[in-house]
Steps between C-alpha positions, in 0.01 A plus 500: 500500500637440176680805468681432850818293314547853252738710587504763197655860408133623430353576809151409443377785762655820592287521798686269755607580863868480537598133662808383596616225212815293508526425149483106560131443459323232676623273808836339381805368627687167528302200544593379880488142566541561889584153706241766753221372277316180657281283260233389700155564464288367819775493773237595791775415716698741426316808375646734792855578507690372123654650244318589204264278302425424170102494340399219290663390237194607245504851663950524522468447130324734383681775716825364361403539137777731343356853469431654144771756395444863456457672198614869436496590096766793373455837447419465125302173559737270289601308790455311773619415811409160703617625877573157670381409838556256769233346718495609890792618665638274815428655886885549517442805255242633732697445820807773342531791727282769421453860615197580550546942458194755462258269384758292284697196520818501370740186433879725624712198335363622169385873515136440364175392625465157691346218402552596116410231256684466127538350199715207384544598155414696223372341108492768243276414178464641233091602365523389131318586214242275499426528894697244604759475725854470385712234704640592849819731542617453872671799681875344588786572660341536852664394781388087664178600705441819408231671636319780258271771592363865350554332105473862260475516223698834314310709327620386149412172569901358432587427866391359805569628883490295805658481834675142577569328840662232621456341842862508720696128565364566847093519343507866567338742265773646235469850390319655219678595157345628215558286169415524138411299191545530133149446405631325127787329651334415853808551612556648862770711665510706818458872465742589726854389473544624836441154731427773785167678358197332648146593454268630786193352431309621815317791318583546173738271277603605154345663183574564139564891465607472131575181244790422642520653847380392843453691782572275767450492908795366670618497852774775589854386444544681818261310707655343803325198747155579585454644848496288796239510732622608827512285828408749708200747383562847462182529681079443556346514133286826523203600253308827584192642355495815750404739189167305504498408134218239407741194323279159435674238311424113410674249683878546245738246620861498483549861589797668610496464896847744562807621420672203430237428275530792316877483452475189335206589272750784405739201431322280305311763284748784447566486081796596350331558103732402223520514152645223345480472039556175311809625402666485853475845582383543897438807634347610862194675491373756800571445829405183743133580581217224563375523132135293500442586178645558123286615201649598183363752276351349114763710340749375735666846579328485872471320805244548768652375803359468867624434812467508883672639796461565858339554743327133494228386672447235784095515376486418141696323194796698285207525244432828690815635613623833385537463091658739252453475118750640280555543133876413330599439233625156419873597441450563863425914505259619812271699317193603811344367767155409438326453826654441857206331738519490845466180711131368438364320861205702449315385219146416623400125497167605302505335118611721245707694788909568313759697561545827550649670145630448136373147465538193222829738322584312156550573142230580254563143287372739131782772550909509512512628837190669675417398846173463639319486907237567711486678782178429787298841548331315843870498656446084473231476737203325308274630768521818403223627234668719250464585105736400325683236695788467295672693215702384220795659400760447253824759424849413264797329673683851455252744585642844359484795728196579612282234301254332760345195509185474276171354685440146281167433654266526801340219692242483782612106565788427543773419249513162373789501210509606101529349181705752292420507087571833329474864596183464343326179712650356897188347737569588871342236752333632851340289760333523811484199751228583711253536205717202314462800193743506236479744185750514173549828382562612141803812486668654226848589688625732180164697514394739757150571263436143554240407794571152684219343454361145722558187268373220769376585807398143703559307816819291532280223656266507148729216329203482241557875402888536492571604112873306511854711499672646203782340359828615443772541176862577567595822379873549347594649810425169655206576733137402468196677393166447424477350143290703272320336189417556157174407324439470192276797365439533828570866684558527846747414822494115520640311805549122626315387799611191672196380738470226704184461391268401839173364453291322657606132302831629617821676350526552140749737427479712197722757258273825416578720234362836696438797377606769768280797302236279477474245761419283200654130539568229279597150669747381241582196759351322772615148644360177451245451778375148403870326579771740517604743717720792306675789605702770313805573668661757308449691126796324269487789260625800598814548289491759223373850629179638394127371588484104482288322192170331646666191218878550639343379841699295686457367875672279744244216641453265776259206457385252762180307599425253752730239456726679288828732667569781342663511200611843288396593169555790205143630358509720212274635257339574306434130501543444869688170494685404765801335515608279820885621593486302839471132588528471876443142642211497721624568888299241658367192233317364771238707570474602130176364498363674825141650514438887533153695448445791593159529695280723628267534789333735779524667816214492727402825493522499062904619468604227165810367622778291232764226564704295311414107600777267402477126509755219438585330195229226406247595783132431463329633750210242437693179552792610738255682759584873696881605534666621791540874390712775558374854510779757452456859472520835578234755566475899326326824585272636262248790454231350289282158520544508110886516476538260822337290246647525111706171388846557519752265335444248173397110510718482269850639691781176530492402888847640608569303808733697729762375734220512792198497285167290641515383161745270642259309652296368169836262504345369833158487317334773746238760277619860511352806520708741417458873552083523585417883521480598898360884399519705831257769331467834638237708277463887553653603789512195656787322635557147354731370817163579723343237373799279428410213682162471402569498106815283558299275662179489238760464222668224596179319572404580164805352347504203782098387401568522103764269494325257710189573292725384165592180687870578476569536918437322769301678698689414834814526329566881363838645603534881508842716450662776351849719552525846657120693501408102348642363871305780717215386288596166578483564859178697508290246339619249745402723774130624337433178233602184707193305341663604135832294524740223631804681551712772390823605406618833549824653346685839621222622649410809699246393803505823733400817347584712753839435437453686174337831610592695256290352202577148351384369108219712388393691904657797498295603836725433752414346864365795698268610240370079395580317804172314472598348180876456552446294809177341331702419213785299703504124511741515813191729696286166407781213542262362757238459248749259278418139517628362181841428445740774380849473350681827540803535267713823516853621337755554820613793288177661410535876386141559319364822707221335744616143434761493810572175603377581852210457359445157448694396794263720722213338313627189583550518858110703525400128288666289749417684824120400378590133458455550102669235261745674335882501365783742450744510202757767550758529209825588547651759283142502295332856372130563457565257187657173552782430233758269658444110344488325849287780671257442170504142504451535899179722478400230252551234738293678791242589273434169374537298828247762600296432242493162533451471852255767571280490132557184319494238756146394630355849703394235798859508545586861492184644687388616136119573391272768400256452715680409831751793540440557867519181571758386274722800540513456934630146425816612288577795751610227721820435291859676551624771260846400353766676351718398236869455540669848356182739649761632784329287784171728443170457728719641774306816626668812538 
């Protein structure tokens, strides 16, 4: 997306889940040029026990192109930062120790999260007067090889905060120290002159508590060596559930499994907060605690602060240990204890199920210091029918005796986040998934006379319907509210509205000037639909106080189209001329003239399904014939044959080609389809996943017969794949649509349901109340029925919940206990996600030998046809699985 290289101060939606971000952006690190890295292409001598391999040399290329740089603009929008990047880190990055602690991993050399990516550098520009951008300013004084993560800005906009690193002589991690930068001079400096104050990153890292001040979390001074894990154990590991209490949980990985393991989560996350000023002044701050999180009030006088204690749990992440959330204020002053929540195993695995409690605590963004939560009135258990489901409440940071917290607003969904404006105007989002409802309602939080009233009340599936998000203006204070506009002679409470715009010739997103009294709308913008693909990422002009001037307008822009990458522009009106402040080379000139349509087609029984079709440069379908062509996808639930169906996407968007795309393969002139619906639909009260395999299996035959019907594929030569819920796809259409495809390739898969009994993606039944459709569902229940080949890749290290690695080595050995033609790649030190450059270039490798073997060579040769499946597919169960050198021997039953 064209918005995925902006990293900005605004956020463009208050309604977010809270994620885990390092502050690097993107898959970076040094460029490896491993002597492990083999340059062959068609060694079939040799395809079983070697190092890694490298793709072809038209495919390496493109995944070697240097990556696009970040871009994060300053508080008062004058600036800019380009955050630099490196391409893919080296497998010697991956292979660092790690601890992997309550659902965590944790790199111990460096005291923050493993496998952390950074930047290389920092450009400051400055945003001149006529839109342009002023020549580059580079951040100096860093250390050779530093490594930068969690870049700040401070609130005034006049310096910069990062944490540096720099790898050991021996190529182990360094610690983390917190730096800063004079934003005019560029020049940098440590913050600390103390060489001994490190950060701990694991939770929590540093923030800005006033212009000059950060609050910072550091390891103890007094910490000692972590604990050792004994030789000889204390004794059996015990958990008990004699009290009878009903605890169902996904599959979490990386749990704590004892004491040891609790000690040293104690080790590696215990905080030590301190304050440390521009000026040199340091001072400690509170006791060591594991702190997870740090939110400062708008007036700065206030800090909500949580943390999280024992007892832990041997059942679920640290996300649900025992949490307290206190107020203090930022000179470091406990002020009250806002909430202390016992140890959460027992949230229910039904959607829309949370935690027990005060709930989603933060700052009201339009006042100094007034906090604001919800609290579940079903005690979390989305089962349960009750009226109102949640409440809203909001009291001061200093309540004075007495004064009790005033109800903001009662919901029957559940709470989906706010957009704060005035006391006058905030819209509070609920959503239910079951129904797939979600409503935006209209409150006044300064007036008690005023009734809430519904402003959009639709289906979060209904792309067609959704009105867009407001957009935000920095307040003095420095936080973000909804942006109110004036009209001329025009009464009434005007707001922005940025929509992506579905319809059914695809995306075209939009700016609405809304009125909220009304409902009334104005579309004072729309994109280009005939070349260009545009975007507004963030409202430019929000610096004086006061409502904005419909003329004063000013927006940030992203612009793209087929064969154009994204480039960033400044629109203003009241003319609305744009003017072009970036100039990024194209990341891959040769496919710049690559073929993409989006096309549409149906379902047997009358669903519309979409795709995006690619094709390689200077194809003609009429003079060079049918492609081989690979399908890659991944399927959704819906609750309507309509919404299944609605376009989603624009013709228009730049083909971003990922590290692991398929689009990889236009270089290796294959036709793609990328992304064809697969709607598992489940109307009324029906369940989609009972009829999963019968609608995955109609919609890929859909897809499969229109791209033969354009004359783009080869009939006898269509490839199917797709990662995670994309690879048990993979497998099931292998198992139920033989006749539809050649071969497929399968990518961190889950093959056995049963192994994931307490719900997985979208099923929130578990086993014993669907066991029909969980077994029906499994590919490894029907790994007799698979004839065609399979490639099976998997991460060694895999810690998605339901993804195990067991998995696909289970698979495997159900595969070849059938005589099926299939292949295991097992990655060392490799996530759900692949990042390391050989284990990419690898999975490249394997894919297109695959490829080549099993769907572009003649299909006489690879027992390959439509028609002849039975046949066909008995012949290529007489070959021998293999397994790739580095898969830890695999096919060995256990």
């Amino acid at each position: 997306m064209a918005s995925s290289r902006f990293s900005s101060s605004v956020p463009l939606s208050s309604i977010v889940s809270e994620n885990g971000g390092d502050g690097g952006g993107g898959s970076n690190g040094s460029v490896s040029s491993s002597s492990a890295l083999v340059d062959t292409e068609n060694d079939e001598n040799s395809v079983l026990g070697v190092g890694y391999r490298l793709p072809p040399a038209e495919i390496r290329d493109i995944v070697d192109a240097p990556p696009l740089p970040i871009l994060s603009f300053s508080p008062y929008r004058d600036k800019l930062l380009f955050l630099k990047r490196r391409s893919l880190p080296p497998i010697s990055e991956l292979a660092k120790p790690e601890e992997k602690l309550a659902g965590i991993r944790i790199d111990g050399q460096c005291n923050c999260r493993s496998r952390m990516s950074f930047y290389t550098g920092i450009g400051i520009h400055q945003l001149m007067p006529d839109d342009s951008l002023g020549p580059e300013k580079e951040v100096h004084g860093l250390p050779d090889g530093a490594k930068i993560n969690f870049v700040t800005w401070s609130p005034n906009g006049r310096h910069l905060s990062f944490s540096v690193r720099v790898d050991e002589e021996d190529g182990s991690s360094g610690k983390l120290r917190v730096w800063v930068a004079d934003v005019e001079t560029g020049k940098a400096r440590p913050l600390f002159q103390n060489t001994d104050i490190y950060v701990n990153a694991v939770f929590e890292n540093f923030v800005w508590v006033n212009d000059s001040t950060l609050l910072v979390c550091t390891i103890p001074s007094s910490r000692g060596d972590p604990p050792k894990k004994p030789l000889v154990p204390h004794g059996p590991k015990v958990q008990s559930n004699e009290q009878k209490n009903i605890i169902q949980a996904r599959t979490f990985q990386d749990l704590l499994k004892d004491k040891y393991d609790e000690d040293l989560f104690d080790y590696y996350a215990t905080i030590q907060l301190v304050l440390g000023s521009l000026d040199g002044t340091v001072m400690e701050f509170g006791t060591p605690a594991i702190y997870t999180s740090l939110d400062p009030s708008p007036d700065h006088k206030y800090i909500l602060i949580s943390t999280i204690h024992r007892p832990y749990s041997f059942t679920v992440p640290c996300s649900r240990f025992p949490k307290k959330v206190a107020v203090w204020t930022t000179d470091g002053k406990f002020v009250r204890e806002l909430c202390h929540l016992p140890l959460a195993e027992d949230i229910p695995i039904a959607f829309n199920s949370v935690r027990k409690g005060m709930r989603s605590i933060s700052w009201r963004a339009d006042k100094p210091s007034t906090l604001y939560w919800v609290e579940t009135q079903d005690g979390g258990d989305a089962r349960i029918e009750v009226s109102p489901r949640d409440i809203g409440y909001t009291q001061s940071a200093e309540p004075v005796e007495g004064e009790q917290p005033e109800i903001l607003h009662k919901l029957d969904l559940r709470y989906g986040g706010i957009y704060w404006c005035d006391d006058s105007l905030a819209l509070v989002y609920e959503s239910w998934y079951k129904t797939r409802r979600v409503r935006t309602w209209v409150i006044s939080p300064g007036s008690k006379e005023y009734n809430p009233r519904i402003l959009f009340d639709r289906s979060s599936e209904d792309v067609y319907s959704d009105p867009g998000s407001p957009m935000l203006r920095r307040t003095p204070l420095g936080t973000y509210v909804i942006a109110k506009l004036k009209k001329e002679n025009y009464e009434g409470t005007y707001v922005l509205l940025n929509g992506s715009g579905a319809t059914p010739e695809g995306n075209i997103p939009f700016i609405d000037l809304f009125d909220i009294n009304t409902g009334s709308k104005e579309r004072i913008w729309k994109s280009d639909k005939e070349t260009y693909y545009e975007c507004v990422v963030a409202l430019m002009s929000d610096k004086k106080e006061g409502d904005l001037n419909l003329d004063e307008l000013k927006f940030f822009i992203s612009k793209e189209s087929k064969t154009e990458n994204t480039q960033y522009y400044i629109l203003r009106w009241p003319d609305k001329k744009a003017s072009q402040i970036t100039k990024f080379p194209h990341p891959y000139p040769q496919l710049k003239s690559l073929q993409k349509e989006m096309i549409r087609y149906e379902r047997k029984d009358g669903v519309q399904l979409t795709a995006t079709l690619y094709l390689p440069p200077n194809y003609d379908p009429a003079k060079d014939g049918p492609l081989p062509c690979l399908i890659w996808s991944y399927p959704g639930e819906f609750k309507s044959k309509d919404a299944a169906g609605q376009v989603r996407g624009s013709p228009n968007e730049f083909a971003s080609i990922g590290s692991t795309s398929a689009l990889l393969w236009l270089a290796r002139r294959f036709a793609i389809l990328a992304g064809p619906t697969i709607p598992i639909i489940g109307e009324g009260n029906e369940e989609a996943n009972d009829r999963y395999v019968e609608q995955l299996v109609a919609s890929a035959e859909a897809a499969v017969l229109e791209v033969i019907r354009r004359g783009v594929a080869h009939p006898n030569k269509i490839a199917v794949g797709g990662h995670s819920y994309g690879a048990f796809m993979t497998a099931n259409l292998l198992a139920h649509a033989p006749h539809l495809f050649c071969c497929g390739i399968a990518r961190s898969g889950a093959y056995n349901r049963t192994l994931t009994p307490f719900g997985f993606q979208n099923e929130d039944r578990t086993l014993w109340e669907a066991t029909n459709t969980y077994v029906e569902m499994s590919p490894f229940v029907s790994a007799n029925k698979i004839k065609k080949p399979i490639l099976l890749i998997h991460g060694e290290e895999d810690n998605n919940p339901g993804t195990l690695p067991m998995q696909s080595d289970r698979f495997f050995n159900a595969l070849k206990g059938h005589g099926a033609l299939c292949r295991l790649v097992v990655l060392p030190f490799e996530s759900h996600g692949y990042s390391a450059r050989e284990s990419i270039m690898h999975v490249l490798w394997e894919t297109d030998r695959w490829l080549n073997k099993y769907c572009s060579s003649n299909p006489s040769d690879s027992g390959q046809g439509v028609d002849k499946s039975k046949e066909e597919g008995n012949e290529a169960g007489d070959s021998e699985g293999k397994v790739v050198a580095g898969s830890g021997g695999g096919g060995t039953e256990n």
